[in-house]
PDB file with SEQRES, HELIX, SHEET and CRYST1 records, atoms N, CA, C and O in Angstrom:
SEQRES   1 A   88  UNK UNK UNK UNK UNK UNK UNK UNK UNK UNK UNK UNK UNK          
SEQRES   2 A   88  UNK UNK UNK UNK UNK UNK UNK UNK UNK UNK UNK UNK UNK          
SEQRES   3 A   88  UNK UNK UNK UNK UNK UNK UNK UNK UNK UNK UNK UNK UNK          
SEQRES   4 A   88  UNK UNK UNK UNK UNK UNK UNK UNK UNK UNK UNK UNK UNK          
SEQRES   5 A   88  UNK UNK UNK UNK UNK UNK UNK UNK UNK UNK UNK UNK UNK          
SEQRES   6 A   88  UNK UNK UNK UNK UNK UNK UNK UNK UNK UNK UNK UNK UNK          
SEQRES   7 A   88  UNK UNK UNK UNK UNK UNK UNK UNK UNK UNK                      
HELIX    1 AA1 UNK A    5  UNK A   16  1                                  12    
HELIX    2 AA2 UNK A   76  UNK A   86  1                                  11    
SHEET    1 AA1 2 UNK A  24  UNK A  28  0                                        
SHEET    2 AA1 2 UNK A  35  UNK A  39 -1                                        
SHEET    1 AA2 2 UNK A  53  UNK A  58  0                                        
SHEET    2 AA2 2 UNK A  67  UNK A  71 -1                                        
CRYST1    1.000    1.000    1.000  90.00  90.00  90.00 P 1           1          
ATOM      1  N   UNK A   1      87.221 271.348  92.988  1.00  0.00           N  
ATOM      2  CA  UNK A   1      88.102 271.317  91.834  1.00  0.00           C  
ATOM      3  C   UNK A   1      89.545 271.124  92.296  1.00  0.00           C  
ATOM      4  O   UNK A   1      89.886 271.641  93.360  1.00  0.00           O  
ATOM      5  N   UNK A   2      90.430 270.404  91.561  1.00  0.00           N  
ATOM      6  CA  UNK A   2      91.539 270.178  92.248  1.00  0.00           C  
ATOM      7  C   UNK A   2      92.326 271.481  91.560  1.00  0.00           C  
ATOM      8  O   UNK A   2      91.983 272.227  90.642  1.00  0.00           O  
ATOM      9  N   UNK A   3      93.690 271.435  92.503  1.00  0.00           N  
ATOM     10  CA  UNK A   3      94.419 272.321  91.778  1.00  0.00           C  
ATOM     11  C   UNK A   3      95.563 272.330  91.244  1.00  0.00           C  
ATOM     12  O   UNK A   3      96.222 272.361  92.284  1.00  0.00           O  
ATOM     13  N   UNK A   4      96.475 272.327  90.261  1.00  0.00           N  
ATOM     14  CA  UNK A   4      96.867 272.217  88.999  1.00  0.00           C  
ATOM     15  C   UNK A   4      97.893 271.007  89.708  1.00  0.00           C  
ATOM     16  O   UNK A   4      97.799 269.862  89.266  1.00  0.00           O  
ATOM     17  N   UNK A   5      98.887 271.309  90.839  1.00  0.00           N  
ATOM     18  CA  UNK A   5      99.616 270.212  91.685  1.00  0.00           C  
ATOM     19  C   UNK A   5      99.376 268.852  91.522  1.00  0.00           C  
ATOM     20  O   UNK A   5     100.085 267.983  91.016  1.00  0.00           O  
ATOM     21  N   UNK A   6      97.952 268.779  92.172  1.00  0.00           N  
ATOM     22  CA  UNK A   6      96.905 267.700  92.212  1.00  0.00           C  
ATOM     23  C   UNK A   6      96.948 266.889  90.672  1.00  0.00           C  
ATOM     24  O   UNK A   6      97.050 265.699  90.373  1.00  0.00           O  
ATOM     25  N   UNK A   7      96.825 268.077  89.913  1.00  0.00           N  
ATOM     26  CA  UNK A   7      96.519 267.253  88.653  1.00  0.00           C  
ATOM     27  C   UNK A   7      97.790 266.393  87.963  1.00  0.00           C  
ATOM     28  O   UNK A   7      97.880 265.258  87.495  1.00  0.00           O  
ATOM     29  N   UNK A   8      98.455 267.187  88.088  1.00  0.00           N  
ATOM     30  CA  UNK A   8     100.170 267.004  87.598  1.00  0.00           C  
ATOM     31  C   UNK A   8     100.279 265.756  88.321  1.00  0.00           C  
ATOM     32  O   UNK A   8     100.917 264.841  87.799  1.00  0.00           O  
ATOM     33  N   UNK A   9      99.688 265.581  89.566  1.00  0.00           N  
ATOM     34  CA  UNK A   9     100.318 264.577  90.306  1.00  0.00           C  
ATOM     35  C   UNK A   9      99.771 262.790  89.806  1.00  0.00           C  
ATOM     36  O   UNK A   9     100.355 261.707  89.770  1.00  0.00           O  
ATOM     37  N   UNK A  10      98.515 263.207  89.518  1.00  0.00           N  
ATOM     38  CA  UNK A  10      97.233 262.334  88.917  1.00  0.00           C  
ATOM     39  C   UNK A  10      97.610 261.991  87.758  1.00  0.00           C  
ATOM     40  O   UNK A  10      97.646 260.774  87.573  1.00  0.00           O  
ATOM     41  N   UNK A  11      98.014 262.891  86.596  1.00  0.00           N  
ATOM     42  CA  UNK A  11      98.535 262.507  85.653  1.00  0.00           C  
ATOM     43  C   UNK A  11     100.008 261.806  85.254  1.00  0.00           C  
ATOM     44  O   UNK A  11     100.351 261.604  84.089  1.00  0.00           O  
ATOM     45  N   UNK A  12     100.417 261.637  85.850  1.00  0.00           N  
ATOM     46  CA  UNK A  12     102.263 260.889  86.486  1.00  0.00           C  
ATOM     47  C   UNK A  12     101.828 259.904  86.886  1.00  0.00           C  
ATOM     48  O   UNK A  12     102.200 258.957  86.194  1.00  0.00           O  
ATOM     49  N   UNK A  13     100.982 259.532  87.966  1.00  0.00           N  
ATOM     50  CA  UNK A  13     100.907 258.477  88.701  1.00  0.00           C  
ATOM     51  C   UNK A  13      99.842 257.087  87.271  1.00  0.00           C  
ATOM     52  O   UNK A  13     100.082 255.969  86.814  1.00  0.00           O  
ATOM     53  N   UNK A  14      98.761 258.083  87.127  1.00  0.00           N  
ATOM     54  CA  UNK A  14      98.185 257.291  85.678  1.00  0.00           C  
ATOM     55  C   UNK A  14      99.376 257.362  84.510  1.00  0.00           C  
ATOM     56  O   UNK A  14      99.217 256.417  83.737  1.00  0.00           O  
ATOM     57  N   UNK A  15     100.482 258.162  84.155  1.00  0.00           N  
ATOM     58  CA  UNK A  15     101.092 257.356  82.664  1.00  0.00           C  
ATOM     59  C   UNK A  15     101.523 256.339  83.556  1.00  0.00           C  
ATOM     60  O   UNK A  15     101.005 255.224  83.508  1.00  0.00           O  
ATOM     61  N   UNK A  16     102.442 256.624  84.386  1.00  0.00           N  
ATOM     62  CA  UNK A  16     103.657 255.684  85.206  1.00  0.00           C  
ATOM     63  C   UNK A  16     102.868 254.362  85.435  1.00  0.00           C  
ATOM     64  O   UNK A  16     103.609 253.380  85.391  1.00  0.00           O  
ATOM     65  N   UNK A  17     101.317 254.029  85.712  1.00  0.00           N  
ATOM     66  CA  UNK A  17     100.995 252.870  85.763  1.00  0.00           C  
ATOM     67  C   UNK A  17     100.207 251.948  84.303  1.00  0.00           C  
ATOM     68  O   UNK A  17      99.703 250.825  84.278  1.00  0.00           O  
ATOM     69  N   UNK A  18     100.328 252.679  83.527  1.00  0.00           N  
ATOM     70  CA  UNK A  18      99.851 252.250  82.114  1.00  0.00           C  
ATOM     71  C   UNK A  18     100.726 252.331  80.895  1.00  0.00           C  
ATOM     72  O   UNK A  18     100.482 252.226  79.693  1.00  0.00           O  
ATOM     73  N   UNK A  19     102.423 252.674  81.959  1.00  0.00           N  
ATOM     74  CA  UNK A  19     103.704 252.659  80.858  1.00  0.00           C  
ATOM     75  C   UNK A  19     104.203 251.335  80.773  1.00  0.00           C  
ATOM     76  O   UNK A  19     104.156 250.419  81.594  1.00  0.00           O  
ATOM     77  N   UNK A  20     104.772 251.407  79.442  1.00  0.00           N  
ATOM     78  CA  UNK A  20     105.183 250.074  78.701  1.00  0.00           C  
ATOM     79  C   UNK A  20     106.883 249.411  79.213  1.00  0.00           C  
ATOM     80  O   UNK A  20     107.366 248.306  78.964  1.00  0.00           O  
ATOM     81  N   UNK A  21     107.492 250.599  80.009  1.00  0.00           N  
ATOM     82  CA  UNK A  21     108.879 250.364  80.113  1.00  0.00           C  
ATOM     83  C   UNK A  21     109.024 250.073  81.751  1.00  0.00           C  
ATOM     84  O   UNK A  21     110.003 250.396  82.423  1.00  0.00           O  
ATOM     85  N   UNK A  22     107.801 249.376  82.255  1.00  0.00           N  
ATOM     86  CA  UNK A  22     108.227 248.606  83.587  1.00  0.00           C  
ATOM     87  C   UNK A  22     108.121 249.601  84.406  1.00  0.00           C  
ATOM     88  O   UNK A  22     108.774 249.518  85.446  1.00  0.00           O  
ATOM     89  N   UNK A  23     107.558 250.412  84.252  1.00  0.00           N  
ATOM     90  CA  UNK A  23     107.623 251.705  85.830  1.00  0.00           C  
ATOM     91  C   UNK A  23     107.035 250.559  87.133  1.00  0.00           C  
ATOM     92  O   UNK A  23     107.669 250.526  88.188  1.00  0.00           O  
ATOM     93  N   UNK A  24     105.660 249.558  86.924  1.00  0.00           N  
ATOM     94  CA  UNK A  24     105.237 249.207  87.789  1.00  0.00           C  
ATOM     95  C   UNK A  24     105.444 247.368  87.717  1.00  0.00           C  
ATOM     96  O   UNK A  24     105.951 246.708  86.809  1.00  0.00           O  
ATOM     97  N   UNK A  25     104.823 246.874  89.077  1.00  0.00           N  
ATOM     98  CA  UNK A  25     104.866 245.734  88.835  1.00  0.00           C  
ATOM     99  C   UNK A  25     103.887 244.907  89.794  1.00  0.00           C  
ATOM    100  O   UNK A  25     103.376 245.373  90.812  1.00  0.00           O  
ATOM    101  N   UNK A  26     103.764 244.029  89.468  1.00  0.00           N  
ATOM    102  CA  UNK A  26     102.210 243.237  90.005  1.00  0.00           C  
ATOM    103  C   UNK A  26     102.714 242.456  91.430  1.00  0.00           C  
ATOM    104  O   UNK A  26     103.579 241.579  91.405  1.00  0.00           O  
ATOM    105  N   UNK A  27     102.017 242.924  92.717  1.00  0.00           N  
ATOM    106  CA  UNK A  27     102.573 242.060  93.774  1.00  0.00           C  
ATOM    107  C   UNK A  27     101.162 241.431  94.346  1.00  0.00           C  
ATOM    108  O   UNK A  27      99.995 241.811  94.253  1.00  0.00           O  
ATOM    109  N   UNK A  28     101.651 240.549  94.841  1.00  0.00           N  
ATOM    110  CA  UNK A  28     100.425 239.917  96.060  1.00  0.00           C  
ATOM    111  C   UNK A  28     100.661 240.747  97.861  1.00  0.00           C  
ATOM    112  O   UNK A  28     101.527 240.666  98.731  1.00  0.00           O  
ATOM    113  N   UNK A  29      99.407 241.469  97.712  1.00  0.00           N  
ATOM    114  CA  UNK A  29      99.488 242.171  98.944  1.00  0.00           C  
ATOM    115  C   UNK A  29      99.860 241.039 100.365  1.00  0.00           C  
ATOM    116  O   UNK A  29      99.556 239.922  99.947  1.00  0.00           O  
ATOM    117  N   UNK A  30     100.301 240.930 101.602  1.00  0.00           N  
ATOM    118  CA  UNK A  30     100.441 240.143 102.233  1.00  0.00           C  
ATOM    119  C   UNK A  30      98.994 240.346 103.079  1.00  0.00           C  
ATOM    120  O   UNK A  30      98.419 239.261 103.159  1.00  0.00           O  
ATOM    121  N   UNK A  31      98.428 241.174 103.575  1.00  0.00           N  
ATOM    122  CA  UNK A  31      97.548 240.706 104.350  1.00  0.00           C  
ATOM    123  C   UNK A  31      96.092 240.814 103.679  1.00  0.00           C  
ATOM    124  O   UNK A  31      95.041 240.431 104.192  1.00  0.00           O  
ATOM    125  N   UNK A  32      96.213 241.259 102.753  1.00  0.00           N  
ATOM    126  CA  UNK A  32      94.497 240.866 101.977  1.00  0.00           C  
ATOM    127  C   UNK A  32      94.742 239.595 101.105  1.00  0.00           C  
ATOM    128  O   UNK A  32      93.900 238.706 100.980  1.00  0.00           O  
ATOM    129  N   UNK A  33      95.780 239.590 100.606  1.00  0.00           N  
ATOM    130  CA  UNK A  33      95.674 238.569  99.593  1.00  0.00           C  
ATOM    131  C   UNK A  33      95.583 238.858  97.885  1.00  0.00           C  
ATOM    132  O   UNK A  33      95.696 237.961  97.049  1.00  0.00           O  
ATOM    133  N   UNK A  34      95.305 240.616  97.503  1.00  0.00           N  
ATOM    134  CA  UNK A  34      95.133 241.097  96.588  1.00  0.00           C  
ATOM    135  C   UNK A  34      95.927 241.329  95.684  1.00  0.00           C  
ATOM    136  O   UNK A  34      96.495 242.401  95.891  1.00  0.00           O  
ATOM    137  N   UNK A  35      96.245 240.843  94.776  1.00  0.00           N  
ATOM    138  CA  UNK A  35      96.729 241.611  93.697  1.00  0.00           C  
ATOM    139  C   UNK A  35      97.272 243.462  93.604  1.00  0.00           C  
ATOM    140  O   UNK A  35      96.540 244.368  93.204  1.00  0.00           O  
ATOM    141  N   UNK A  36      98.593 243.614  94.051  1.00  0.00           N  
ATOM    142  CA  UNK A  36      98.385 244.912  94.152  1.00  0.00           C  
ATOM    143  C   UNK A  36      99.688 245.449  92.989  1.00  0.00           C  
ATOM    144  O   UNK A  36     100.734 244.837  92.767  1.00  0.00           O  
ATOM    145  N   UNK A  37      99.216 246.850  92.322  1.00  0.00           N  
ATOM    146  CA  UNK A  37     100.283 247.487  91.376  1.00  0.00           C  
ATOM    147  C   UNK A  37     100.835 248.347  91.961  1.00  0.00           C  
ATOM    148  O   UNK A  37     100.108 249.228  92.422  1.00  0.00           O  
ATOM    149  N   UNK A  38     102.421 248.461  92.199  1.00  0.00           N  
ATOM    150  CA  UNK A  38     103.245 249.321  92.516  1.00  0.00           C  
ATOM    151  C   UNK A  38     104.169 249.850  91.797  1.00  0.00           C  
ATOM    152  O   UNK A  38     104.196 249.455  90.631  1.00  0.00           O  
ATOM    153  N   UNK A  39     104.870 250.547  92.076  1.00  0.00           N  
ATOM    154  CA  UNK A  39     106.033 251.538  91.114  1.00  0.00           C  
ATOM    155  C   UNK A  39     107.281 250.897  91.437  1.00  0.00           C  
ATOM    156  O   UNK A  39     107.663 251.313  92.531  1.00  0.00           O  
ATOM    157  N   UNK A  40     107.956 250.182  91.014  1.00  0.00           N  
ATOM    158  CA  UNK A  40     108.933 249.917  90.542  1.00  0.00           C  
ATOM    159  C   UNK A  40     110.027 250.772  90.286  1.00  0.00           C  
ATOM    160  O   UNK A  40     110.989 250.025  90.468  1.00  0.00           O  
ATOM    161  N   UNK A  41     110.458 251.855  89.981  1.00  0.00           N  
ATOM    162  CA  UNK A  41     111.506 252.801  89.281  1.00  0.00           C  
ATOM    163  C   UNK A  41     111.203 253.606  90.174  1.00  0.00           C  
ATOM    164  O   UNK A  41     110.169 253.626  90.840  1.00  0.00           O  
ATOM    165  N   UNK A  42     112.245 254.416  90.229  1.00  0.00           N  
ATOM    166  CA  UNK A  42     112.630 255.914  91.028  1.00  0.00           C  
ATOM    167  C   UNK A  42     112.477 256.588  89.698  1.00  0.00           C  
ATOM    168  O   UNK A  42     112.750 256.395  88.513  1.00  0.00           O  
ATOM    169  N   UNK A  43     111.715 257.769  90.736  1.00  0.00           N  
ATOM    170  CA  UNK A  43     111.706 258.826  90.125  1.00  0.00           C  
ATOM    171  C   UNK A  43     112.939 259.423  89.448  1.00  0.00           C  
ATOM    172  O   UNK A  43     112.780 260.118  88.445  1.00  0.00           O  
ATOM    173  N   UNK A  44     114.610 259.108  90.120  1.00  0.00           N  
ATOM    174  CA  UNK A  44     115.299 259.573  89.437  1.00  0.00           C  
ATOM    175  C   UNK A  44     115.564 258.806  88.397  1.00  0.00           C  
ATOM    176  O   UNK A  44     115.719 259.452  87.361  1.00  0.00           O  
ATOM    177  N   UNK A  45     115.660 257.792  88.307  1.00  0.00           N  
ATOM    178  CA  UNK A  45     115.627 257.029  87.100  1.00  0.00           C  
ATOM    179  C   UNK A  45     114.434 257.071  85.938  1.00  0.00           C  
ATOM    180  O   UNK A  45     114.750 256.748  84.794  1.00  0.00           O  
ATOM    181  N   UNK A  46     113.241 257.415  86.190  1.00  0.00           N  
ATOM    182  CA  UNK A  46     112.064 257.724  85.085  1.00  0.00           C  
ATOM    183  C   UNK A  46     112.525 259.409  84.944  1.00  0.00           C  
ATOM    184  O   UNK A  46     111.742 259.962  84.172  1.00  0.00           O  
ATOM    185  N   UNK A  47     113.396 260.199  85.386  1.00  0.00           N  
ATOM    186  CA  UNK A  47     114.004 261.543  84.853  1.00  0.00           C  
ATOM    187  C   UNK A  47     114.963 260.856  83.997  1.00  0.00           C  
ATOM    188  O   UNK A  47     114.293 260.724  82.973  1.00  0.00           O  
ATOM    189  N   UNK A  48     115.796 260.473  83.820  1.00  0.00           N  
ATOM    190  CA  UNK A  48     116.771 259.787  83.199  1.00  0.00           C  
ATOM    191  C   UNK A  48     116.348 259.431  81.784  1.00  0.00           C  
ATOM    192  O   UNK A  48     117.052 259.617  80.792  1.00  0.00           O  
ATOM    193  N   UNK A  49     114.800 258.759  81.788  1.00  0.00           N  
ATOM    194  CA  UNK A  49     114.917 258.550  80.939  1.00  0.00           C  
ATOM    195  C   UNK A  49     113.930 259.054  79.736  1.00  0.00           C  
ATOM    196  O   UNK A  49     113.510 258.602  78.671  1.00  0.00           O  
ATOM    197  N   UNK A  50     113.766 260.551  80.708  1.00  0.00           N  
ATOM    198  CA  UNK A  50     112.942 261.100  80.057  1.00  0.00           C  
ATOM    199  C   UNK A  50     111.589 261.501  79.868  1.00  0.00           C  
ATOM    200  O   UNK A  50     111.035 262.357  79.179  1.00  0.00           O  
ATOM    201  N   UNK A  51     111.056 260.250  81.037  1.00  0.00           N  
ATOM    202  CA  UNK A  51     109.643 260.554  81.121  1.00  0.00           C  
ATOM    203  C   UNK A  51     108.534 261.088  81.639  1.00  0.00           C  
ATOM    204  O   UNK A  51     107.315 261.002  81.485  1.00  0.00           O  
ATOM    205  N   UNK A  52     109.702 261.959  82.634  1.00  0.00           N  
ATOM    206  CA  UNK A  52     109.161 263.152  84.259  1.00  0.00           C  
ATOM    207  C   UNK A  52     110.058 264.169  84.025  1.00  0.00           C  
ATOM    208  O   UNK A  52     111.081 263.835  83.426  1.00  0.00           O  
ATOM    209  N   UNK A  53     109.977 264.972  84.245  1.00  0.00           N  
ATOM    210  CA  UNK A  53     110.914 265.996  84.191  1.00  0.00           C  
ATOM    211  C   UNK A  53     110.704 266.844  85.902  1.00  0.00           C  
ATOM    212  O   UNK A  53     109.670 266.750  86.562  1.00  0.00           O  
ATOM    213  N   UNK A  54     111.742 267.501  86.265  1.00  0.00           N  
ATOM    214  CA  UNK A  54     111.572 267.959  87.823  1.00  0.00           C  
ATOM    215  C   UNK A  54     110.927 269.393  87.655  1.00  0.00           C  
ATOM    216  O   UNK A  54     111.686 270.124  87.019  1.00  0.00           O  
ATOM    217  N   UNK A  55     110.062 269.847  87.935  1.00  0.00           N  
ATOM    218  CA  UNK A  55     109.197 271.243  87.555  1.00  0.00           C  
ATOM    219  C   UNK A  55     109.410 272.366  88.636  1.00  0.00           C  
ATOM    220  O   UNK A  55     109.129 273.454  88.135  1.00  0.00           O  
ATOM    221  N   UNK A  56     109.773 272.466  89.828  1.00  0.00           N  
ATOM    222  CA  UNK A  56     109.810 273.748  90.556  1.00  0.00           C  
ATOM    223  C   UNK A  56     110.059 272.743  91.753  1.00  0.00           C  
ATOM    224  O   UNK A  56     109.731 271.556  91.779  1.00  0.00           O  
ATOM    225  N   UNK A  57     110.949 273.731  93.103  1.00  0.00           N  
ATOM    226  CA  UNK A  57     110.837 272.770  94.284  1.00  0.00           C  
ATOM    227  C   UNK A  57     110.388 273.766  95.218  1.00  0.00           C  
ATOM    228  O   UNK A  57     110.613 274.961  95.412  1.00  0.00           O  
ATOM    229  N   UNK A  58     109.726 272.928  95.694  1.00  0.00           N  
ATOM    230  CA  UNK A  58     108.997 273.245  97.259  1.00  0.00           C  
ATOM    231  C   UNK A  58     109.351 273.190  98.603  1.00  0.00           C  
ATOM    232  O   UNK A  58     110.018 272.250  99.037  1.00  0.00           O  
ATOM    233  N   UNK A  59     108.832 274.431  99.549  1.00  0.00           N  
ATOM    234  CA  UNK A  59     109.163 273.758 100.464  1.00  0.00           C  
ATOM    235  C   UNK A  59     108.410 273.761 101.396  1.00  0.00           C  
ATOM    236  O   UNK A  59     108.077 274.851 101.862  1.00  0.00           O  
ATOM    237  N   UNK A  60     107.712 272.077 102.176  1.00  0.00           N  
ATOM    238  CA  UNK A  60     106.982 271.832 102.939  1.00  0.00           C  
ATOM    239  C   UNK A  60     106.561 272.865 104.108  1.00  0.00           C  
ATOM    240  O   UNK A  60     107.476 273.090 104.899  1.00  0.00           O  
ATOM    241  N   UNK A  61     105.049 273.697 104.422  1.00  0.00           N  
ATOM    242  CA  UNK A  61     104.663 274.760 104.813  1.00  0.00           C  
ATOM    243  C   UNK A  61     104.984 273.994 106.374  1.00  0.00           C  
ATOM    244  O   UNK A  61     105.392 274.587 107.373  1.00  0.00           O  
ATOM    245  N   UNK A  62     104.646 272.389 106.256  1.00  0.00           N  
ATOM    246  CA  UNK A  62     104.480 271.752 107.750  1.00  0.00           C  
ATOM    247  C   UNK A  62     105.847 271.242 108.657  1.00  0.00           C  
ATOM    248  O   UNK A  62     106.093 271.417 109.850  1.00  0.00           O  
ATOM    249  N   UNK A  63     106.763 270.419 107.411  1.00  0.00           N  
ATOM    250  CA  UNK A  63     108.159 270.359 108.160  1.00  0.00           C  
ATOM    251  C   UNK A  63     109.194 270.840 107.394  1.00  0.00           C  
ATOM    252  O   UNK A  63     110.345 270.466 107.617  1.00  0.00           O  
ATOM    253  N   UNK A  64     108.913 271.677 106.459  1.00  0.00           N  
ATOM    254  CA  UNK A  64     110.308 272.791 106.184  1.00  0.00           C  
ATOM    255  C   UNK A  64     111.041 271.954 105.186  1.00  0.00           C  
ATOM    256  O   UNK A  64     112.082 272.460 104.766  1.00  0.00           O  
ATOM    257  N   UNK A  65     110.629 270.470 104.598  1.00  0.00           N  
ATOM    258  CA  UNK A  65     111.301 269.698 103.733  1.00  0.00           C  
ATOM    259  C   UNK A  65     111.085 270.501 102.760  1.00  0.00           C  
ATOM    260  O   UNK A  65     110.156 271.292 102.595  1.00  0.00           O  
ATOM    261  N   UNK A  66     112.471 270.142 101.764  1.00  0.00           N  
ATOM    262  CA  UNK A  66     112.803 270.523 100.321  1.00  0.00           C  
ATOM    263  C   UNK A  66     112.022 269.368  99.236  1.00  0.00           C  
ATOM    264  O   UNK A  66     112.354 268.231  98.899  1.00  0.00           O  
ATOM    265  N   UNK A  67     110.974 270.134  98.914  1.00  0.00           N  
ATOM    266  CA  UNK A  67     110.543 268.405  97.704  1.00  0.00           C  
ATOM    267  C   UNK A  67     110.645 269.212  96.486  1.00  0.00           C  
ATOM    268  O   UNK A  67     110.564 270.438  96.415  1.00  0.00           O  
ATOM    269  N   UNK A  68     110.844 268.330  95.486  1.00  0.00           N  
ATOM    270  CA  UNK A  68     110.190 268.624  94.376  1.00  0.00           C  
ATOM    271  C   UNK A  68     109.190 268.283  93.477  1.00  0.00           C  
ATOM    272  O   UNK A  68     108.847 267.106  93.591  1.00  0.00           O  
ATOM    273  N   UNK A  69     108.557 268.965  92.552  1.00  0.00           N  
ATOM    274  CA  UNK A  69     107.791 268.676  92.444  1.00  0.00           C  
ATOM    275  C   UNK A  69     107.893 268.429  90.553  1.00  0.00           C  
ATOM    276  O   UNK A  69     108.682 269.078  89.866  1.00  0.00           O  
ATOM    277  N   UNK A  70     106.920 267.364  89.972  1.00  0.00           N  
ATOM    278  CA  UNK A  70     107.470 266.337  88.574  1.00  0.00           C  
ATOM    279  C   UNK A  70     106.029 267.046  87.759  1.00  0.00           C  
ATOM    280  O   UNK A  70     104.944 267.570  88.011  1.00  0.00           O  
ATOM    281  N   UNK A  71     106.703 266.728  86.890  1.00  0.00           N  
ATOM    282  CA  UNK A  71     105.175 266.817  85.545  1.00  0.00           C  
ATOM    283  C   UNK A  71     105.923 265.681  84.501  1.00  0.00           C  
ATOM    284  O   UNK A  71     107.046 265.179  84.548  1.00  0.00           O  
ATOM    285  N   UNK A  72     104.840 265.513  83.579  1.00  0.00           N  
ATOM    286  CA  UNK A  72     105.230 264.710  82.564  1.00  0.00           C  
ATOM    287  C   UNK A  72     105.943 265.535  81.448  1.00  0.00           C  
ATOM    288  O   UNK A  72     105.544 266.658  81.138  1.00  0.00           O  
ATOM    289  N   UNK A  73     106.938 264.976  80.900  1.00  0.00           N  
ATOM    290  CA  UNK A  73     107.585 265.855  79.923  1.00  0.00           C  
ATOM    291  C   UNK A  73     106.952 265.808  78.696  1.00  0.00           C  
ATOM    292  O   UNK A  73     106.227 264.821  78.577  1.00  0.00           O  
ATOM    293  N   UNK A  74     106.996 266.742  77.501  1.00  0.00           N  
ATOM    294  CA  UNK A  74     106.219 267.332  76.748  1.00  0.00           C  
ATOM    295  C   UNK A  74     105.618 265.631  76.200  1.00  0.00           C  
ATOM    296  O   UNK A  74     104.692 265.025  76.739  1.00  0.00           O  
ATOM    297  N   UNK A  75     106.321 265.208  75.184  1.00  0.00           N  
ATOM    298  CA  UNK A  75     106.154 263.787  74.674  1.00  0.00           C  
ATOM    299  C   UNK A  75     104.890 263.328  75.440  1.00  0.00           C  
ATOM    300  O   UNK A  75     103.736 263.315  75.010  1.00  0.00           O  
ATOM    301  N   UNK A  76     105.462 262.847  77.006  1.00  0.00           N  
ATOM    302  CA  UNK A  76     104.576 261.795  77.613  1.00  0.00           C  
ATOM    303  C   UNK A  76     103.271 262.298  77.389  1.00  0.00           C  
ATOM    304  O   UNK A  76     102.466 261.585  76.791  1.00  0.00           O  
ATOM    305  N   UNK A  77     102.808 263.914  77.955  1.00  0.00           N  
ATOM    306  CA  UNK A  77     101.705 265.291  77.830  1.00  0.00           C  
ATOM    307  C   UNK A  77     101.332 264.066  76.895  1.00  0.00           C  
ATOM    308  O   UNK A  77     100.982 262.948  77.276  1.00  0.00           O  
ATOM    309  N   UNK A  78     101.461 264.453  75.760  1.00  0.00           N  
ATOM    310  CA  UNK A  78     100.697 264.515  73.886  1.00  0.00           C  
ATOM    311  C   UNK A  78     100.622 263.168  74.434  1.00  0.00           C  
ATOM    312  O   UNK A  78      99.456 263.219  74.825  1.00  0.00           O  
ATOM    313  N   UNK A  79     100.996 262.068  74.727  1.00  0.00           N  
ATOM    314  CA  UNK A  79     100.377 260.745  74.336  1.00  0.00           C  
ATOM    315  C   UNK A  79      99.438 260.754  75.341  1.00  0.00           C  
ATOM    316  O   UNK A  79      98.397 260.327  74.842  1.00  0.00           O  
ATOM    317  N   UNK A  80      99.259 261.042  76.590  1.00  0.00           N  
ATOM    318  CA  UNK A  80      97.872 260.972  77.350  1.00  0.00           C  
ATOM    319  C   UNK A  80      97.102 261.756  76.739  1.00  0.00           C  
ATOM    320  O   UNK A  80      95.918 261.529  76.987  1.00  0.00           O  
ATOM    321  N   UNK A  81      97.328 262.760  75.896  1.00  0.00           N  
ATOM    322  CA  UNK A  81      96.084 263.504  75.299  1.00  0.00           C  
ATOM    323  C   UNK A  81      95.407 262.544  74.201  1.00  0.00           C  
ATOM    324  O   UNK A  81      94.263 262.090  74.240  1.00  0.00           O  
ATOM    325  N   UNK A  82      96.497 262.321  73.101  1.00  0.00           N  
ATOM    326  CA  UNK A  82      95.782 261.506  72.458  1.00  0.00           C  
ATOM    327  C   UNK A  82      94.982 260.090  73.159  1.00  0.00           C  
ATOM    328  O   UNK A  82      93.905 259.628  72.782  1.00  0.00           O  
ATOM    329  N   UNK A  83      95.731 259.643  74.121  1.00  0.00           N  
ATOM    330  CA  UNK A  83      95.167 258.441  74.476  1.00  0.00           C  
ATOM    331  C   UNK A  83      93.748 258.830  74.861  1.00  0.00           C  
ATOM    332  O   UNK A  83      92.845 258.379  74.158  1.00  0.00           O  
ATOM    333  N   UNK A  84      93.486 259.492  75.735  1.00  0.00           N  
ATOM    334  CA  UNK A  84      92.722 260.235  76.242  1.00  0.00           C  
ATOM    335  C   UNK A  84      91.563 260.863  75.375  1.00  0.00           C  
ATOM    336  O   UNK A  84      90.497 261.172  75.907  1.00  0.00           O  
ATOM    337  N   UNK A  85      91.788 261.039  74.064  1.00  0.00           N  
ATOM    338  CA  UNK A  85      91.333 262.059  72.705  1.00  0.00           C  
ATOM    339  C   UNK A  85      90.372 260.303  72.367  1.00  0.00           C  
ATOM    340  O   UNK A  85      89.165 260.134  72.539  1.00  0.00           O  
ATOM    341  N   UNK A  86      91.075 259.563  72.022  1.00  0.00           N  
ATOM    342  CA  UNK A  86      90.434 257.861  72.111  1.00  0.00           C  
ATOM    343  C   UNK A  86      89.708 257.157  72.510  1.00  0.00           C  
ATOM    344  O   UNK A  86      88.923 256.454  71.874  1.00  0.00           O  
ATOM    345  N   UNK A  87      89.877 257.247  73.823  1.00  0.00           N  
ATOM    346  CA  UNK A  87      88.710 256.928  74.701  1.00  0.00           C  
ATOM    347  C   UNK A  87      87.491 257.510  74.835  1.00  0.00           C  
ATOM    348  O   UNK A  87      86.451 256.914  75.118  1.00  0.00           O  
ATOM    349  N   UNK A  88      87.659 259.091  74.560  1.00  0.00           N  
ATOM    350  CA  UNK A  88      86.139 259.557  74.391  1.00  0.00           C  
ATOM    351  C   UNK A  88      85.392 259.606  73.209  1.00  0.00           C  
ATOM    352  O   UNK A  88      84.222 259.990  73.234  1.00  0.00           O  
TER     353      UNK A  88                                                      
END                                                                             
């Protein structure tokens, strides 16, 4: 079972690639040849505009880095639910 981090993290990375305001963008990988989707926008800029919010910061148990850590802000939440409520 993952744990709640994990999920938060899963759920950001799925709106951010099925959002309408350009978070990502379509490249040709160079050594396969594939079609690949990447993120486009900084995180500080998808705070900006509302659609991550910064949730608690951490600090790395292995090199002592300061991260923080994102969730989706309330809004974004409710539309993956409903989207989500849809599909099943």
């Amino acid at each position: 079972m993952k744990h709640n981090a994990a999920t938060q993290r899963e759920r950001i990375r799925q709106y951010l690639y099925s959002c309408p305001h350009g978070a990502t963008r379509n490249e040709i990988h160079r050594d396969t040849g594939l079609m690949v989707q990447t993120l486009c926008r900084r995180l500080r800029e998808l705070e900006d505009l509302k659609h991550i919010t910064a949730w608690r910061r951490v600090i790395c148990p292995e090199t002592g880095v300061l991260n923080k850590n994102y969730r989706l802000t309330g809004n974004q939440r409710a539309a993956m639910t409903r989207k989500a409520g849809r599909a099943a």
